[in-house]
C-alpha positions in Angstrom: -10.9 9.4 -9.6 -8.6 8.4 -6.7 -4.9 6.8 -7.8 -2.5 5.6 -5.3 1.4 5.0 -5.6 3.8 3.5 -3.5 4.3 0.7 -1.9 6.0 -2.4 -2.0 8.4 -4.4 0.1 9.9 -3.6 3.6 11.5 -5.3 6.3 10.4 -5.2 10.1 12.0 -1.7 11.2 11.5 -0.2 8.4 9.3 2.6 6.0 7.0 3.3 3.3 5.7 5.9 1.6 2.2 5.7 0.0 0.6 8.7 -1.8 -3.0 9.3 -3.1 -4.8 11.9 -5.4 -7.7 12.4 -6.2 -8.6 14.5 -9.5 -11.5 17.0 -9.7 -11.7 20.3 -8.0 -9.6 21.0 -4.6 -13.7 22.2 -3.2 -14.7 18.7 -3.4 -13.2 16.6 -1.3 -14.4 16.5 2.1 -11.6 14.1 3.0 -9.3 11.7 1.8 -8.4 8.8 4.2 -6.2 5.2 3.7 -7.6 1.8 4.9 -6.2 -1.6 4.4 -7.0 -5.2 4.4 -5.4 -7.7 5.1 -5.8 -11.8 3.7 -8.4 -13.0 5.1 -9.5 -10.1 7.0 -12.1 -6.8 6.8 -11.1 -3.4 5.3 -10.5 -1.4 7.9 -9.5 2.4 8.0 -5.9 3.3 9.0 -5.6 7.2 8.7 -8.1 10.1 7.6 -7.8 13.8 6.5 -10.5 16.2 6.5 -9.1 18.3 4.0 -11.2 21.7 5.2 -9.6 21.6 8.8 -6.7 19.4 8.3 -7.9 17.3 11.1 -6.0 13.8 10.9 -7.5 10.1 13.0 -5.5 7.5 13.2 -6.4 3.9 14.3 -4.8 2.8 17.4 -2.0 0.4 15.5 -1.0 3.5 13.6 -0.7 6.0 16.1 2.8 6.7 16.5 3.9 5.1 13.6 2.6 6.6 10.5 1.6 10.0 9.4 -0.9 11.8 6.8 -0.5 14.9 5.6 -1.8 16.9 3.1 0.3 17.9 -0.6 0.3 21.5 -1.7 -3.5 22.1 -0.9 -4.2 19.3 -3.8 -6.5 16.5 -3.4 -3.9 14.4 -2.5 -2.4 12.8 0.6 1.2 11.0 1.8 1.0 8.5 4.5 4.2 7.9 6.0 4.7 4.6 7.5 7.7 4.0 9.8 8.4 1.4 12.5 6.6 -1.4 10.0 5.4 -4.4 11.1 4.6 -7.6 9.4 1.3 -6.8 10.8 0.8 -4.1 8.8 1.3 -6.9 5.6 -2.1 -5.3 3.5 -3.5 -4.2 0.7 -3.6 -0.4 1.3 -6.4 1.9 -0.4 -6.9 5.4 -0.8 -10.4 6.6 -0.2 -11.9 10.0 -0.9 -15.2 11.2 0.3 -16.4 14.8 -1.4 -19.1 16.9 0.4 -21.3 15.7 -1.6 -21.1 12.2 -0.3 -19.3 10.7 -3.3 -17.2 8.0 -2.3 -14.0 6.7 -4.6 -11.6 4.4 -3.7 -8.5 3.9 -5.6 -7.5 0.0 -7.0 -5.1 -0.3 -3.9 -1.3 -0.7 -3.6 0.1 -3.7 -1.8 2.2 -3.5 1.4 4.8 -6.7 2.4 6.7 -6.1 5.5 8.8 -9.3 6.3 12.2 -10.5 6.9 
């Protein structure tokens, strides 16, 4: 139901480009939003889009730094990531909620940013 590409390798400095779509009608989906975890660590959410308004959150280590935006008027989503940080070293996944409170998430995409 949900499939993300992209990812991969980075150094400190530098960007990534993850994408996410979601198949079923463009009515569905509620939102579409990208969390990661880390080794070790919780999921936890990086950037939403609440694809009726096109309102976008953003946790506080992305602020800034990465951006979400909608493709086309699908149910599918970019998340731009510049300025990486080997902080941001994750497994990223791609979540969909529809209104009617289905929740997917995709198999996730990893994220290495080192030197």
């Amino acid at each position: 139901q949900v499939v993300e590409s992209g990812g991969g390798f980075a150094q400190p400095g530098g960007s990534l480009r993850l994408s996410c779509a979601a198949s079923g009608l463009t009515m569905d989906y509620y939102s579409i939003g990208w969390f990661r975890q880390a080794p070790g660590k919780e999921r936890e959410g990086v950037a939403c889009l609440s694809l009726g308004d096109g309102d976008t959150r953003y946790s506080e280590s992305a602020k800034g730094r990465f951006t979400i935006s909608r493709v086309n008027g699908e149910n599918a989503v970019n998340l731009q990531m510049n300025s990486l940080k080997p902080e941001d070293t994750a497994v990223y996944y791609c979540r969909g909620e529809t209104y009617g409170g289905s929740v997917y998430w995709g198999q996730g995409t990893q994220v290495t940013v080192s030197s």
